[in-house]
C-alpha positions as CSV (number, residue, x, y, z in Angstrom):
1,X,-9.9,17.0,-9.0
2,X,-9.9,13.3,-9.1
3,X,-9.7,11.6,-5.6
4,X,-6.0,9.9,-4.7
5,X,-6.0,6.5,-2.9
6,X,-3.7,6.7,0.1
7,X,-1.9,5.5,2.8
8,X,-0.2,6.8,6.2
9,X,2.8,5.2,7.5
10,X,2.9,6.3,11.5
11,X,6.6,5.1,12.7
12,X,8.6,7.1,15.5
13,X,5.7,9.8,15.7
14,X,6.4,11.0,12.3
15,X,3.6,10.3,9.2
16,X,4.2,9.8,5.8
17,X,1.8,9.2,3.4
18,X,2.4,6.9,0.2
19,X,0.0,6.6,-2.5
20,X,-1.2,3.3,-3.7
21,X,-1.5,2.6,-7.3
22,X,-4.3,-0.6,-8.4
23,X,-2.6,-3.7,-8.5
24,X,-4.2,-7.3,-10.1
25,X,-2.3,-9.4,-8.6
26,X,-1.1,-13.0,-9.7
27,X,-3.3,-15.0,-7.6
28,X,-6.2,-13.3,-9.5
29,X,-6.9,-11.1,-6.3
30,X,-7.2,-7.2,-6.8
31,X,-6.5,-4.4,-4.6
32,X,-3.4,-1.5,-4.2
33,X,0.0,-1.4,-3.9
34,X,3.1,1.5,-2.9
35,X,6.5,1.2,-1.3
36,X,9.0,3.8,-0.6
37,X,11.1,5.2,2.2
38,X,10.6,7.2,4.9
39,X,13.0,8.9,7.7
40,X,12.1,8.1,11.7
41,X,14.4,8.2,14.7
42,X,17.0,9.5,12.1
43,X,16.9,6.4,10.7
44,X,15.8,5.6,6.7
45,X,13.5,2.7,6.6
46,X,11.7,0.9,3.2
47,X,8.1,0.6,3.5
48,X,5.8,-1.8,1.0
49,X,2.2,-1.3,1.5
50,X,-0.3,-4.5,0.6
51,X,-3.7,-4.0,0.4
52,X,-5.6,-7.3,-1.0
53,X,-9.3,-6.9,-1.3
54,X,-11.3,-9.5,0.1
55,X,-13.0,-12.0,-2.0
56,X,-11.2,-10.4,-5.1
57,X,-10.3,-13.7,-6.2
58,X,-12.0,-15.6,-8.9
59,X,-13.7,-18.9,-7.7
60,X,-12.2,-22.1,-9.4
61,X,-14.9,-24.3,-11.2
Protein backbone atom coordinates (compact mmCIF):
# COMPACT_ATOMS: atom_id res chain seq x y z
CA UNK A 1 0.00 0.00 0.00
CA UNK A 2 1.48 3.19 -1.00
CA UNK A 3 1.87 5.86 1.79
CA UNK A 4 -0.87 9.04 1.59
CA UNK A 5 0.46 12.51 2.37
CA UNK A 6 -1.85 14.10 4.94
CA UNK A 7 -3.14 16.75 6.86
CA UNK A 8 -5.29 17.27 10.28
CA UNK A 9 -7.42 20.13 10.63
CA UNK A 10 -8.08 20.48 14.72
CA UNK A 11 -11.01 23.26 14.88
CA UNK A 12 -13.78 23.22 17.84
CA UNK A 13 -12.16 19.81 19.20
CA UNK A 14 -13.18 17.91 16.18
CA UNK A 15 -10.28 16.57 13.48
CA UNK A 16 -10.52 16.19 9.98
CA UNK A 17 -7.97 15.04 7.96
CA UNK A 18 -7.54 16.28 4.18
CA UNK A 19 -5.07 14.81 1.91
CA UNK A 20 -2.65 16.86 0.08
CA UNK A 21 -1.96 16.26 -3.52
CA UNK A 22 1.88 17.70 -5.02
CA UNK A 23 1.60 21.03 -6.27
CA UNK A 24 4.53 23.06 -8.51
CA UNK A 25 3.62 26.05 -7.93
CA UNK A 26 3.93 29.34 -10.09
CA UNK A 27 6.68 30.91 -8.30
CA UNK A 28 8.77 27.70 -9.26
CA UNK A 29 8.44 26.50 -5.49
CA UNK A 30 7.10 22.90 -4.88
CA UNK A 31 5.29 21.36 -2.16
CA UNK A 32 1.28 20.11 -1.39
CA UNK A 33 -1.83 21.38 -1.65
CA UNK A 34 -5.89 20.32 -0.37
CA UNK A 35 -8.92 22.27 0.58
CA UNK A 36 -12.30 21.24 1.53
CA UNK A 37 -14.86 21.64 4.26
CA UNK A 38 -15.31 20.54 7.48
CA UNK A 39 -18.29 20.78 10.26
CA UNK A 40 -17.29 22.41 13.92
CA UNK A 41 -19.44 24.12 16.46
CA UNK A 42 -22.28 23.09 13.94
CA UNK A 43 -20.99 25.34 11.77
CA UNK A 44 -19.45 24.43 8.00
CA UNK A 45 -16.17 26.04 7.39
CA UNK A 46 -13.71 25.96 3.98
CA UNK A 47 -10.36 24.98 4.75
CA UNK A 48 -7.17 25.41 2.06
CA UNK A 49 -4.11 23.80 3.22
CA UNK A 50 -0.50 25.43 1.85
CA UNK A 51 2.44 23.57 2.37
CA UNK A 52 5.54 25.31 0.37
CA UNK A 53 8.79 23.57 0.74
CA UNK A 54 11.65 25.53 1.71
CA UNK A 55 14.24 26.44 -0.72
CA UNK A 56 12.05 24.71 -3.50
CA UNK A 57 12.55 27.61 -5.60
CA UNK A 58 14.94 27.77 -8.38
CA UNK A 59 17.78 30.41 -7.87
CA UNK A 60 17.79 33.29 -10.60
CA UNK A 61 21.21 33.64 -12.52
Amino acid sequence: MNDIDMATVQLGGEKQNFILSKKDFKTGSKGYYAQGKMEANGKRFQVNILVVEIGSKPKEK
